[in-house]
N, C-alpha and C positions, 0 to 999 in steps of 0.2 A: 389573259387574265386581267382584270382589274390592276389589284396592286402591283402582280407579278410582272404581267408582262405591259400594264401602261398603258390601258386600253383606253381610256376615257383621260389620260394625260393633255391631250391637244384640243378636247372638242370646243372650250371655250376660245381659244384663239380667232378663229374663222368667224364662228360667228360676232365677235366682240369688234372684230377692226371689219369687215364687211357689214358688218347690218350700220355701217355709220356712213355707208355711199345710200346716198337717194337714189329712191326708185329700182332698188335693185333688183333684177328679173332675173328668172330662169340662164343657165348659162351652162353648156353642152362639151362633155370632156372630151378636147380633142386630140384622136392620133397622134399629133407631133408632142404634145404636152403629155400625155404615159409615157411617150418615148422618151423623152427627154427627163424624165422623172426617173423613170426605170435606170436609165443611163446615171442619172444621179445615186440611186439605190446600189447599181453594180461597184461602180466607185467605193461608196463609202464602206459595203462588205468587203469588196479588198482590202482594204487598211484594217477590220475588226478581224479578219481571218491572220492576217499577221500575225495582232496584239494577241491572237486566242492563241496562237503558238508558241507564244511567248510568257513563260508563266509571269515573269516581272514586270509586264505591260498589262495586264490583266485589267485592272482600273485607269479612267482616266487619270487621276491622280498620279500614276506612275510615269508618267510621262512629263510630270513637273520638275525644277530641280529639288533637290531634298530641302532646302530652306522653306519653297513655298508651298511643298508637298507636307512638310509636318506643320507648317502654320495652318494648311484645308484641315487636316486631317482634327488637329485640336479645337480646330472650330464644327468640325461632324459630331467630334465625339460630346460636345457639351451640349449637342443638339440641336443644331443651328442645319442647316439643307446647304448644300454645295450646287448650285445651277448655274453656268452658263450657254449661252448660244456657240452654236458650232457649223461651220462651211467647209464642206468637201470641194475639191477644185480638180482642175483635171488639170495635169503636168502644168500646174502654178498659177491657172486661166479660171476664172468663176465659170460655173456651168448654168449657161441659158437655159434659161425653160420658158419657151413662149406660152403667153395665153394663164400660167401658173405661177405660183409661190412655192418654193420649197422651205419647211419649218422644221429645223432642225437643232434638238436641244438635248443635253443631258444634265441630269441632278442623282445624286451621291446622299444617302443617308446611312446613318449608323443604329441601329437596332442592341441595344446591352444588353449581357446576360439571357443570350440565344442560340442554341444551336442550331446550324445549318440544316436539320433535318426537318427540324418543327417549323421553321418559315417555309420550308417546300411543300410541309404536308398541307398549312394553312392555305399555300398557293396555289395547291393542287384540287382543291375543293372548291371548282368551281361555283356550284349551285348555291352555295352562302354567298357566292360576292355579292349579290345583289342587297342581303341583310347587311353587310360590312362597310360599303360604299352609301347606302343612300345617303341625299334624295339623285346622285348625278347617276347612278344607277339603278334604271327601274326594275332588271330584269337580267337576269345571269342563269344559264343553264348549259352543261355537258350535252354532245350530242352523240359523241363517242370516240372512245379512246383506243389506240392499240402502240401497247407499251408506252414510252415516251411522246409521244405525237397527240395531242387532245385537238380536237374540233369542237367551238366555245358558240354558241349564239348569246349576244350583249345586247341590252338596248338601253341607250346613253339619254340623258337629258343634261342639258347646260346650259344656264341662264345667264347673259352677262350680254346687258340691252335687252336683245330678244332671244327667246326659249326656241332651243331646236333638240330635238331628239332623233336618233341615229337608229337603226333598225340594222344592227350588224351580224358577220362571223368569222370567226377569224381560227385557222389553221396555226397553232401551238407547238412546239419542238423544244425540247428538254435534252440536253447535252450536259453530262457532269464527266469535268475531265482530270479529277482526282478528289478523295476525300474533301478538299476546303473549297475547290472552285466549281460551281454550277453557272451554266448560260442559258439561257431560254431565246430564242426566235418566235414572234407572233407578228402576223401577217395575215391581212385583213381582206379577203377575199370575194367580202361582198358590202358593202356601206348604202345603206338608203333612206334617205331623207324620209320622214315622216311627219307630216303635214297635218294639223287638225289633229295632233294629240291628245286622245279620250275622248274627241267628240262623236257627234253619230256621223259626222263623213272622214274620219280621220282614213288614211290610205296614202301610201308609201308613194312618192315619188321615183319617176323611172330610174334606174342607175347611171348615174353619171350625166345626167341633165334636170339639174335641181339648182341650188340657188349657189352651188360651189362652194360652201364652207368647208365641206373635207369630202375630197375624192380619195385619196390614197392615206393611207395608215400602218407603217412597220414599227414595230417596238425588238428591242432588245436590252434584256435584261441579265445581269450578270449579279452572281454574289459571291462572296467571299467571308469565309470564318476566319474570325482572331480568335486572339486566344479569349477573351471576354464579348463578343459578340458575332454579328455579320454585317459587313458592312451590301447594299444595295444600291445597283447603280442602273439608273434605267436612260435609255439613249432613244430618241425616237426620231423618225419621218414624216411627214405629213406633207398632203399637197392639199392645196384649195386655188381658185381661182385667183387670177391679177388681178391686184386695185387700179382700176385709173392714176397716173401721175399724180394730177391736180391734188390728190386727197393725201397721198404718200406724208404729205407735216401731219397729218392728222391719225394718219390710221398707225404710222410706226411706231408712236412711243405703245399703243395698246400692243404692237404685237411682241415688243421688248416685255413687257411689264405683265401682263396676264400670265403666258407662262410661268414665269418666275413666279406668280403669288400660286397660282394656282398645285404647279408640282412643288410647293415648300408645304403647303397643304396636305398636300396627297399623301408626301412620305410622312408626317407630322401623323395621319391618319394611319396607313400601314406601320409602323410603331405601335399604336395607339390598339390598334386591333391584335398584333400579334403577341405584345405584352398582356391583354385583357385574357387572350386564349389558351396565356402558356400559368398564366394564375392556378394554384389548385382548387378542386373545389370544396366547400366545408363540407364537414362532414357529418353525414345525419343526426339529428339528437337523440339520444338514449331513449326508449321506452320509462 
């Protein structure tokens, strides 16, 4: 889902620190770089399947000491976005991935005066995100659902330098493991560049030999009721191609920094939509 599950969180990253290498062409996802991606994905679900077992690890936050845990927490609640960058490691060791980048970030916001049901119902309608999200989403539709499990088609636009558009779907899982705490899994199934957007030759590039701004895409998303709110915590993955060395002064502070503006935005927006929806409506005027 959009807001839910963070669909369109990362698409300006890739292309924001890649379209600033010249001459950049075509670039083909290879075997060892899935694998090694994958390898990175498995990792980091092992540490969330823990946290999910654990009701008091439930948010990042939990895992602070209580001093810097209520210093986040009063700065959520005044409306401010919690983001930092996050590295999974394998027994203490960074995890290689040739040929790729691994993007991996989470952000924390607090929604007031909501209950947990009506942010799911919002989330669960998929066929409005596309009214709720523009202009980064052209297009949102359900392609069907059984029980808890939605299969979503999104198509992304993100401008930041150059405008790229995603032509995606991604497989949805909704897990609610007591009245206050709901998690959602979205995991993106199929991603394809889209080239020539709107025009009369626009036409998808192959899967996974495009220009490499995002081959891989998992989002996970978690919420939790207080007593005056829910807070919304979305964590994601992303792979896109290597930069060259030479460019790395160049392209790092963009991929520090987009992010961060971009998911302060996002939750600043999901707020902004689920308070407009939870308003009542006026009431017709008398005859």
């Amino acid at each position: 889902m959009p807001w839910r599950n963070g669909a369109l969180l990362l698409l300006g990253l890739g292309a924001t620190s890649l379209s600033l290498v010249p001459r950049l062409t075509a670039s083909e996802l290879k075997p060892r770089t899935a694998s090694a991606f994958e390898h990175y994905v498995e990792l980091t679900e092992a540490r969330m399947k823990a946290e999910l077992a654990a009701p008091t690890q439930f948010l990042y936050l939990d895992t602070m000491s209580e001093e810097e845990r209520n210093l986040e927490i009063d700065r959520i609640r005044s409306g401010q976005i919690f983001v930092r960058q996050l590295a999974t490691r394998d027994g203490g060791k960074r995890v290689e991935i040739p040929d790729g980048l691994a993007h991996h970030w989470v952000a924390i916001g607090f929604i007031p005066h909501v209950k947990l049901e009506r942010v799911l119902e919002l989330a669960e309608d998929f066929d409005q995100h596309a009214e709720y999200f523009k202009p980064d989403l052209v297009k949102s539709q359900l392609l069907n659902r059984d029980g808890g499990h939605f299969h979503v088609y999104f198509r992304f636009r993100r401008h930041a330098i150059v405008t790229v558009e995603y032509s995606t779907q991604f497989d949805i899982d909704f897990t609610q493991l007591d009245s206050m705490h709901v998690y959602s899994v979205a995991r993106a199934v199929r991603i394809a560049e889209v080239r020539n957007p709107g025009e009369k030759d626009e036409h998808e590039l192959p899967v996974g030999n495009d220009r490499g701004f995002l081959w891989r895409l998992n989002l996970y998303t978690r919420y939790e009721q207080a007593d005056d709110g829910v807070y919304v915590q979305i964590e994601f993955l992303a792979l896109s191609r290597s930069v060259p060395a030479i460019f790395a002064w160049l392209v790092n502070p963009y991929v520090k920094s987009v992010p961060r503006d971009y998911l302060t935005n996002y939750l600043h927006k999901l707020d902004e939509v689920v308070v407009h929806a939870a308003k009542p409506e006026a009431p017709e005027p008398k005859p």
